[in-house]
MARTORGU-147436 format. One record per residue (C-alpha): residue in three letters; x, y, z. Coordinates in steps of 0.25 Angstrom, whole numbers, plus 5000, padded with zeros to 4 digits. Example, Ala and Ser with C-alpha at 12.3 -4.5 7.8 and 13.67 -1.06 7.14 Angstrom:
// residues 2
r, east, north, up
Ala, 5049, 4982, 5031;
Ser, 5055, 4996, 5029;
This chain:
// residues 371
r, east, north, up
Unk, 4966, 4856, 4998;
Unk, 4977, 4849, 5002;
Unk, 4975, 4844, 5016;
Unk, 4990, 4842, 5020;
Unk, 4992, 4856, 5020;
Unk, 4986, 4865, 5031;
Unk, 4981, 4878, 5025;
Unk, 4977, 4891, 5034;
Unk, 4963, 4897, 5033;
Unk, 4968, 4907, 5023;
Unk, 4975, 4897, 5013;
Unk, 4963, 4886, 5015;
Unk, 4955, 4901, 5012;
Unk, 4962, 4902, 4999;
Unk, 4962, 4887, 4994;
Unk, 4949, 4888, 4995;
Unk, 4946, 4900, 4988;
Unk, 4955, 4896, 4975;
Unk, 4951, 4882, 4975;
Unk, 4967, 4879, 4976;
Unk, 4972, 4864, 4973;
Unk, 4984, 4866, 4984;
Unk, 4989, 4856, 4979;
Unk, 4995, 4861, 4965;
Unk, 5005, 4871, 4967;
Unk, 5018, 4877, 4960;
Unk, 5031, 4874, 4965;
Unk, 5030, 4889, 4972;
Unk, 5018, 4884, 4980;
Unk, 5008, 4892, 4971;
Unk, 4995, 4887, 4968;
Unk, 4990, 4891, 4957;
Unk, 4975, 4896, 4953;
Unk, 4965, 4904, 4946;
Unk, 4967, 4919, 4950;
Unk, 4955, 4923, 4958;
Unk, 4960, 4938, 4956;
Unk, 4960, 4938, 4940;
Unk, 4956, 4924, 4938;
Unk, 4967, 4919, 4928;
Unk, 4968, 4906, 4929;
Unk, 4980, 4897, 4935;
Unk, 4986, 4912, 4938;
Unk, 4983, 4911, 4954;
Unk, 4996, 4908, 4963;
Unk, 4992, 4906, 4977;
Unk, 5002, 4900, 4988;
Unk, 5000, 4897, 5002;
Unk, 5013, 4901, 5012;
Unk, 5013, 4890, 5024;
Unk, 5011, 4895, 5037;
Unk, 5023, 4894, 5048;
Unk, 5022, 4897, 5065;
Unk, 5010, 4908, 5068;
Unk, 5017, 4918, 5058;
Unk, 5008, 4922, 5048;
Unk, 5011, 4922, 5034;
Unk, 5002, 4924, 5022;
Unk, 4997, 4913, 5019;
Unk, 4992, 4914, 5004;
Unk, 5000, 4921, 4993;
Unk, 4994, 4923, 4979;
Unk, 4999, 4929, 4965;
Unk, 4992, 4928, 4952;
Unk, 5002, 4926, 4941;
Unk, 4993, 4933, 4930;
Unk, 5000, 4946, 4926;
Unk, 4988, 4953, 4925;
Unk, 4984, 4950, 4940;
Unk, 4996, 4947, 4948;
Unk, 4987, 4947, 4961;
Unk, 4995, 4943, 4971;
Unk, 4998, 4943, 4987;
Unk, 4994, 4936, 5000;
Unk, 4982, 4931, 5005;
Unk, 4975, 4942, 5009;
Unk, 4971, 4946, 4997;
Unk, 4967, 4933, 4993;
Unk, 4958, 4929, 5003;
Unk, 4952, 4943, 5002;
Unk, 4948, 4939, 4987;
Unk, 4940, 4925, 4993;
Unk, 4934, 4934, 5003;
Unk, 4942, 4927, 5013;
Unk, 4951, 4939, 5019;
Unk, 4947, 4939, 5033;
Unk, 4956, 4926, 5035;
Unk, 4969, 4935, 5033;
Unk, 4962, 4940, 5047;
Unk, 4966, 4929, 5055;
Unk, 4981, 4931, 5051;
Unk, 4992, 4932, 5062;
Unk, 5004, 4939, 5059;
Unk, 5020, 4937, 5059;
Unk, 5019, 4949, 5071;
Unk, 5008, 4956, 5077;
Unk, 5005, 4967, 5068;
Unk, 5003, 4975, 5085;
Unk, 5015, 4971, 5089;
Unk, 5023, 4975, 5078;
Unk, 5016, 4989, 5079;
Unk, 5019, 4991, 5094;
Unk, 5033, 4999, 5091;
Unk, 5025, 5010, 5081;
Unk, 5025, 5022, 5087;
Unk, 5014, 5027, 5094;
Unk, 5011, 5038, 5082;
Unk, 5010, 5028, 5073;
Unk, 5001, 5021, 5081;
Unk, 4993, 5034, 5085;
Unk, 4977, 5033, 5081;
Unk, 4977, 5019, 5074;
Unk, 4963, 5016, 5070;
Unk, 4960, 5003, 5069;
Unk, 4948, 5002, 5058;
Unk, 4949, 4996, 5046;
Unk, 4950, 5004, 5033;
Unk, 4937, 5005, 5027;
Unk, 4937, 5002, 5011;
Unk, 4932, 5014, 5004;
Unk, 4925, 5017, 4991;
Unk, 4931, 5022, 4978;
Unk, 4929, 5037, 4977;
Unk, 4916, 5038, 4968;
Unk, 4918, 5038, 4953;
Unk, 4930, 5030, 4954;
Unk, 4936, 5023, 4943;
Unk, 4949, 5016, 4939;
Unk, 4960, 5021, 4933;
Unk, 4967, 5013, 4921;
Unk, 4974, 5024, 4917;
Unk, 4978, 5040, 4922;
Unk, 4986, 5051, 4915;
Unk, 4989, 5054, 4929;
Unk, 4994, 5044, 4934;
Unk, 5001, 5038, 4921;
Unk, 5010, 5054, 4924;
Unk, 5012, 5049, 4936;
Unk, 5019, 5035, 4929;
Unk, 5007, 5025, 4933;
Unk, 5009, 5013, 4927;
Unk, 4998, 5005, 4921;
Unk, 4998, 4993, 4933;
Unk, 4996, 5005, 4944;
Unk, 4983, 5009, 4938;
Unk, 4979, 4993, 4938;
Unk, 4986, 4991, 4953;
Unk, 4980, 5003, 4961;
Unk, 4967, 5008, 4962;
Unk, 4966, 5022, 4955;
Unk, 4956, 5030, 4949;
Unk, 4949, 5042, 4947;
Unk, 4935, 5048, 4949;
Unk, 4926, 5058, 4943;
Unk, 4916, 5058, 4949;
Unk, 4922, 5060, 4963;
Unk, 4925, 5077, 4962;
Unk, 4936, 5077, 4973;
Unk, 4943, 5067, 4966;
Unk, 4943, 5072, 4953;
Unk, 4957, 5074, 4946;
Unk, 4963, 5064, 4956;
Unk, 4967, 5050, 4955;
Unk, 4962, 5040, 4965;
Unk, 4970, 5028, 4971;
Unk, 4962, 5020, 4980;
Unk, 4970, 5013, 4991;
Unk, 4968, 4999, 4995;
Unk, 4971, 4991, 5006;
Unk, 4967, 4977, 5008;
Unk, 4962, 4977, 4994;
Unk, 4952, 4988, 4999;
Unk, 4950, 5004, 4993;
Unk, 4954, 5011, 5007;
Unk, 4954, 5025, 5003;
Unk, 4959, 5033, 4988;
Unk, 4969, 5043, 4986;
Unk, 4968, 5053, 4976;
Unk, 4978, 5060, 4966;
Unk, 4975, 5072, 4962;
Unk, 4979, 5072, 4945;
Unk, 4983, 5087, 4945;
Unk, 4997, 5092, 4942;
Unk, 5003, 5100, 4953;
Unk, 5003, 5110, 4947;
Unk, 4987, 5112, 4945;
Unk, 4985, 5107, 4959;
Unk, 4993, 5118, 4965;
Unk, 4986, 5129, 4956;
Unk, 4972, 5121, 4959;
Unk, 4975, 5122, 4975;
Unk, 4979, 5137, 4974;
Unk, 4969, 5142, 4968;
Unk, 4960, 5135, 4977;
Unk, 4968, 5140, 4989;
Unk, 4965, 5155, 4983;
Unk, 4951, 5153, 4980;
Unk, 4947, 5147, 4994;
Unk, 4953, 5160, 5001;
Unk, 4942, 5168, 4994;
Unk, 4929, 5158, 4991;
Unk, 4918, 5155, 5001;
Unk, 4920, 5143, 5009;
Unk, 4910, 5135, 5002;
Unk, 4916, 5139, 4988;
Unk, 4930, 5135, 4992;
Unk, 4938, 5125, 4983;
Unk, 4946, 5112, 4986;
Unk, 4959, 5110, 4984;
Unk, 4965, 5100, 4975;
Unk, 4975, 5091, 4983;
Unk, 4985, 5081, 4978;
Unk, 4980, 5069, 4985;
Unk, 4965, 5067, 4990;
Unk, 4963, 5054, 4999;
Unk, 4950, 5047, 5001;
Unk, 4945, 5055, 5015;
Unk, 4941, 5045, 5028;
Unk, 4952, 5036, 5023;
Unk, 4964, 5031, 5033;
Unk, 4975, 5032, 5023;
Unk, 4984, 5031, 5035;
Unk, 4979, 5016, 5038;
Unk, 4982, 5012, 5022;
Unk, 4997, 5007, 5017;
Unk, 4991, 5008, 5001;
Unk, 4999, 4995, 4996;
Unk, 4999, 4986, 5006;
Unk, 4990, 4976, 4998;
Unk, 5002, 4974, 4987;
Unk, 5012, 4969, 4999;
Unk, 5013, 4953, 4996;
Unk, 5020, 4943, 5003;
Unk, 5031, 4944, 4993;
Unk, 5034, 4961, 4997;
Unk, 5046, 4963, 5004;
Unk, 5047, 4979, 5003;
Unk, 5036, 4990, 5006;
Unk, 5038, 5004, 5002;
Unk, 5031, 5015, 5008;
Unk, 5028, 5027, 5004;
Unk, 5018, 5039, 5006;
Unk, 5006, 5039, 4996;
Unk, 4999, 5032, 4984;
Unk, 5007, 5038, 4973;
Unk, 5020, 5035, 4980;
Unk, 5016, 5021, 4980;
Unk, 5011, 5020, 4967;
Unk, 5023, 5025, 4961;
Unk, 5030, 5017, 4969;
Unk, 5025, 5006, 4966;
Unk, 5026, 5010, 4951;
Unk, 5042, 5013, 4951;
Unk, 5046, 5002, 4959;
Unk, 5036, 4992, 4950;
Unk, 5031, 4987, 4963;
Unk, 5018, 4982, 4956;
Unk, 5028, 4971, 4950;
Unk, 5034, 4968, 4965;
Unk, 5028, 4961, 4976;
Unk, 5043, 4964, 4984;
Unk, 5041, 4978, 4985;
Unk, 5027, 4986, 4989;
Unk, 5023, 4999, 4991;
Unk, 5013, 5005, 5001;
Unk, 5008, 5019, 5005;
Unk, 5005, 5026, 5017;
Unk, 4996, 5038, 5012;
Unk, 5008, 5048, 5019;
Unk, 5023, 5049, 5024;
Unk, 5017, 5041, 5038;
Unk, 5015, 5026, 5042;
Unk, 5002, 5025, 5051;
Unk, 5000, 5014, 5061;
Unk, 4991, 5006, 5053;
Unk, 5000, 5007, 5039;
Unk, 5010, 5000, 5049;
Unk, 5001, 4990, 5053;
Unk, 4997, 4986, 5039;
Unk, 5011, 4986, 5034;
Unk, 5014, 4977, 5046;
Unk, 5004, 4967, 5043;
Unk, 5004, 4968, 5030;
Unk, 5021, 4962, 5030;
Unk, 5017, 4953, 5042;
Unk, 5009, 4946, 5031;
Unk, 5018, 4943, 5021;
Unk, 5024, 4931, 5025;
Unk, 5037, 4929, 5030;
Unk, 5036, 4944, 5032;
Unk, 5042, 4947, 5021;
Unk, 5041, 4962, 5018;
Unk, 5056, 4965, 5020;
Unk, 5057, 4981, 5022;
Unk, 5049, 4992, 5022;
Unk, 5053, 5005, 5014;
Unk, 5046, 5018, 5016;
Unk, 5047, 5029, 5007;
Unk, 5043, 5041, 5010;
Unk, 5043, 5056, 5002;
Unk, 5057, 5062, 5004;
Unk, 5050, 5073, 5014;
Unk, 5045, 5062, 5022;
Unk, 5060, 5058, 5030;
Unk, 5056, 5061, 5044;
Unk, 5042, 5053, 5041;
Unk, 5051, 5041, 5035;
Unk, 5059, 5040, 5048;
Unk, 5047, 5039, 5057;
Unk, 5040, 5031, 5049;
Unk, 5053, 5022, 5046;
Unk, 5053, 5021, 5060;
Unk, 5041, 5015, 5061;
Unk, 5044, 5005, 5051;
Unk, 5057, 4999, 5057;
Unk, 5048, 4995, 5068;
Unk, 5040, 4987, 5061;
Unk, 5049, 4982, 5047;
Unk, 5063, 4978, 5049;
Unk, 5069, 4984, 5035;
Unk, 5064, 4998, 5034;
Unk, 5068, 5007, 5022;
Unk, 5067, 5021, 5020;
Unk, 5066, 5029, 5005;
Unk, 5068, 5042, 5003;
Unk, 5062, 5046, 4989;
Unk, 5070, 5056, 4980;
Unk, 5070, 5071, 4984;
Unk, 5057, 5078, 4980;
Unk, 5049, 5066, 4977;
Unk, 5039, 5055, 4982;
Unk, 5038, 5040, 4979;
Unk, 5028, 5045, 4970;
Unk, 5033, 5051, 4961;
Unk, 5050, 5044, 4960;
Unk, 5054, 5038, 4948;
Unk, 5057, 5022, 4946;
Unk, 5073, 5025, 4949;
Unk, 5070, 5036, 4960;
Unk, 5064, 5022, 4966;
Unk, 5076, 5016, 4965;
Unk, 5085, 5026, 4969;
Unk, 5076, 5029, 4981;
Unk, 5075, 5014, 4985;
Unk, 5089, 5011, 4983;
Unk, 5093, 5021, 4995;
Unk, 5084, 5018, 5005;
Unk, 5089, 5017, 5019;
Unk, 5085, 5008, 5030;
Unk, 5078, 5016, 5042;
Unk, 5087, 5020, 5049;
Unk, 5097, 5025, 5038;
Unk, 5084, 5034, 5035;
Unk, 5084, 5038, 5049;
Unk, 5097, 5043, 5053;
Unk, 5100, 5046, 5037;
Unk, 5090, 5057, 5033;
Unk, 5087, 5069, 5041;
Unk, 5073, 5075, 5043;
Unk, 5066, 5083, 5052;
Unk, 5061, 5075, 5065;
Unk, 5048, 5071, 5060;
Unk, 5036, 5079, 5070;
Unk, 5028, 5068, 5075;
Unk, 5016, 5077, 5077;
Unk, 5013, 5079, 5063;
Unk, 5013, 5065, 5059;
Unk, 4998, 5060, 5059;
Unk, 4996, 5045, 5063;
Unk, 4983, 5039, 5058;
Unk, 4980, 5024, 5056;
């Protein structure tokens, strides 16, 4: 180590754990390593970011430069890998997370539950998918099934016919969503015919529907922003959008698996919850030199009066908030690559959303604020 150079706890951590000559570097400041993800050798990049005043910055940033890893991001991550997490822990950030969060209104704030989000198991009979005709129909790329978590069980009846993304968060399954993989057109016939048959059948003989969606029960979805973990000190822009497929395709027609500028997150509904705005708070309080430049949010078309409040709520927080409309008649989940484009391209700033688009004043007593 060299003992000119006065490390912190958490770069000293990572030294440490590599076994780092500090010494030998690039002329970018990366020093260079085996990969403790994949193990290719000479692949590793780590760099360590001085540390100015009582700001806090990260302090470690890391890439592999293997193609077939590309594992990369700050040190949280890192340190969780060497076991060694708990020193993110002793962090203090550019602005207190609290204070910031003193100008939420009170609904947002309504019912926050501090406990932690428990890690959950995998449904039973879970397995990996590679490949899924469902989801190839619905333009999966082959790097989606290798970035998310999806599967399918067997075994599990009230998941059969769905596909299952599980949602992680700190690196951790949280919860899964299910998708069912039945066309429209039989799950409306399947959910009529139950609908007829339970007005006539014995309580105990009566028959479930077939829902769209099925979400892990006992889960705080409301407490989740599913892609946080992808936000690296080099994003500058977050898209926000409603639920996992929005995302997914997202994330698919913008080719933001290539992109570290630009990441996408989800809130599991057209509503921001007091702790989604906490974790994306402290989430862009830790990149350093606070560099996450805007905030989009892109809600369903339906969803106007929900983007103003909502919106509203961001421009306290985030200087440069912009809202998306998504073409008439359909979701981020289901727009083409140049529908992107042509949505992104005529964003407006908050309040040109605000005064610009007319909607019905949004009723403040149907909007349920869970955190």
């Amino acid at each position: 180590m060299d003992q000119k150079k006065k490390w912190t706890n958490i770069q000293n951590a990572v030294i440490e754990s590599l076994g780092l000559n500090v010494r030998k570097k690039t002329p970018r400041g990366w020093h260079i390593t085996d990969c403790p993800f994949c193990g290719k050798e000479d692949k590793f990049g780590v760099k360590f970011n001085d540390q100015k005043g009582e700001k806090y910055h990260n302090q470690v940033s890391f890439n592999c430069f293997s193609g077939s890893c590309a594992e990369h991001g700050s040190e949280y991550s890192l340190l969780k890998l060497f076991g060694k997490e708990h020193l993110v822990g002793n962090r203090e950030f550019i602005k207190s997370t609290r204070e910031k969060l003193e100008g939420v209104s009170e609904g947002v704030s309504e019912g926050v539950n501090e406990e932690e989000l428990v890690n959950m198991p995998v449904p039973m009979g879970w397995s990996r998918l590679e490949y899924h005709p469902y989801l190839v129909a619905r333009g999966w790329d082959p790097w989606q099934f290798q970035h998310y978590q999806v599967g399918i069980t067997e075994i599990y009846y009230p998941l059969k016919d769905y596909v299952v993304i599980l949602i992680e968060q700190d690196g951790e399954n949280k919860g899964y969503v299910g998708r069912s993989t039945w066309d429209n057109d039989k799950m409306n016939a399947y959910n009529e015919h139950v609908k007829e048959f339970n007005k006539t059948a014995e309580k105990d003989d009566r028959k479930m529907t077939h829902p769209k969606y099925k979400n892990q029960g006992g889960v705080f979805f409301e407490k989740m922003l599913w892609g946080i973990d992808d936000v690296t000190i080099n994003t500058e822009e977050i898209i926000i959008v409603e639920g996992p497929f929005d995302k997914t395709n997202t994330d698919k027609q913008l080719q933001l698996n290539k992109s570290e500028k630009v990441k996408c997150v989800c809130t599991f509904g057209k509503k921001i919850s007091y702790s989604q705005m906490v974790k994306l708070i402290e989430k862009t309080d830790k990149m350093q030199n606070n560099s996450i430049k805007s905030i989009i949010l892109m809600y369903d078309p339906e969803a106007i009066d929900d983007s103003k409040f909502y919106g509203s709520e961001l421009v306290k927080n985030f200087s440069d908030v912009k809202l998306a409309m998504p073409v008439e008649g359909k979701d981020p989940g289901d727009m083409s690559q140049q529908e992107f484009k042509s949505v992104l391209g005529s964003m407006r700033s908050f309040i040109q959303f605000y005064t610009g688009l007319v909607g019905n004043k949004l009723d403040r007593k149907k909007v349920k604020f869970k955190s």
